[in-house]
N, C-alpha and C positions, 0 to 999 in steps of 0.2 A: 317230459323232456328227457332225451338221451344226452348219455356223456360217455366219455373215453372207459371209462369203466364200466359202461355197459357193455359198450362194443368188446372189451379186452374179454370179460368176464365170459360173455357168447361165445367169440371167435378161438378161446383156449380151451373150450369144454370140447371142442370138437377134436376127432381122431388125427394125431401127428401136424398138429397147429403150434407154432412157436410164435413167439414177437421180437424182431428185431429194432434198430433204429436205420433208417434211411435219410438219408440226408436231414438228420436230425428231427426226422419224424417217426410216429410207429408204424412199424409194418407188419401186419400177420398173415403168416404164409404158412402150407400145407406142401412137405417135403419142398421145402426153400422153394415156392412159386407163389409169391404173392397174390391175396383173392381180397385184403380188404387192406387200406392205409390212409394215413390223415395229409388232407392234399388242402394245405390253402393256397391262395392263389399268390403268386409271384409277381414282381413289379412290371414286366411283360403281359402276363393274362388281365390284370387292373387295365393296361395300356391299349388293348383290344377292345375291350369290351365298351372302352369310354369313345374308344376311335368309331364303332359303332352304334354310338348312343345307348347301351345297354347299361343301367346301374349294377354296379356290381353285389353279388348276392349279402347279406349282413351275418358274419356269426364264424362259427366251426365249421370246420366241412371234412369231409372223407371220401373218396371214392370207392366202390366196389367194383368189383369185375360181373359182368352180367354174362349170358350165354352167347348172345347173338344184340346186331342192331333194331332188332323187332324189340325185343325184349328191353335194350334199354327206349327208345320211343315208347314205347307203352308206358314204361316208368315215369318218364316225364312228362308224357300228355295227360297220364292221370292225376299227377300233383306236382304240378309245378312249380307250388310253394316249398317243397321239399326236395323235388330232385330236377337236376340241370344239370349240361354241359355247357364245354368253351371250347372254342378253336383246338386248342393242342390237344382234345378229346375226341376230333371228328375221325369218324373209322374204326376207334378202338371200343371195342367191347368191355366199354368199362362206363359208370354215373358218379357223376357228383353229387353228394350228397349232403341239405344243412342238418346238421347232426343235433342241435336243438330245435327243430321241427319232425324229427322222427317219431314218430309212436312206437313206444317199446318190443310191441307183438310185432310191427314192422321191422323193425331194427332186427330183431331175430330171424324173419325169416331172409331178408336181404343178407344178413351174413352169411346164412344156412345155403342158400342158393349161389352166392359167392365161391363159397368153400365147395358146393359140389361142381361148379363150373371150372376149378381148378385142381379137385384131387383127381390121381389115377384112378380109372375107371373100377378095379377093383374092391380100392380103400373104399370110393364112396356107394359102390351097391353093395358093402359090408354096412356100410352107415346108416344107406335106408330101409336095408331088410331088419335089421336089429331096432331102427327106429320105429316103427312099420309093426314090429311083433311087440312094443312097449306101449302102443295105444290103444 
């Protein structure tokens, strides 16, 4: 089971990654462009989801920023006890995710892929040739 401190732990090992607070949630960003942050749902997205008969998901949740819409589909057709979206998500290249249903080796690579979805193209082929020469 993942927690905020896994995520924090992952998301700051990486090159020029900070944590802010957003709207009184965390947010971890790569040269101030957020790629991962703690998203629970608001009395609006409850309001949706119940207006069309969906149970609303149980727990912690976060979103990350994915590459493209393929990319998040994928995510969610292959576990979608783990990762979903809602209305105020449709278009945006981003997933929700329940953060105590993540598998840790999971949780790292979705940050990992996160963080290179939003660093400058440079930072992160510095990231993965360095990564890349450590395996």
């Amino acid at each position: 089971m993942a927690t905020w401190d896994d995520i924090r732990r992952r998301a700051l090992a990486l090159p020029e990654t900070d944590e802010v607070q957003r709207w009184g949630n965390s947010t971890w960003r790569v040269r101030q462009k957020g790629f991962v942050w703690a998203r629970p749902l608001n009395k609006a997205d409850l309001k949706r989801l119940a207006a069309a008969g969906e149970a609303a998901p149980d727990g912690l949740i976060f979103a990350a920023r994915v590459e493209d819409q393929g990319v998040k589909g994928a995510l969610i057709a292959s576990n979608p006890e783990v990762y979903f979206t809602i209305e105020h998500f449709n278009g945006y290249n981003a997933v929700l995710v329940l953060l105590e249903k993540i598998a840790l080796e999971e949780l790292d690579e979705l940050v990992i892929d996160a963080w290179l979805t939003c660093a400058p193209a440079k930072l992160a082929k510095d990231f993965l040739a360095q990564n890349s020469a450590d395996s």
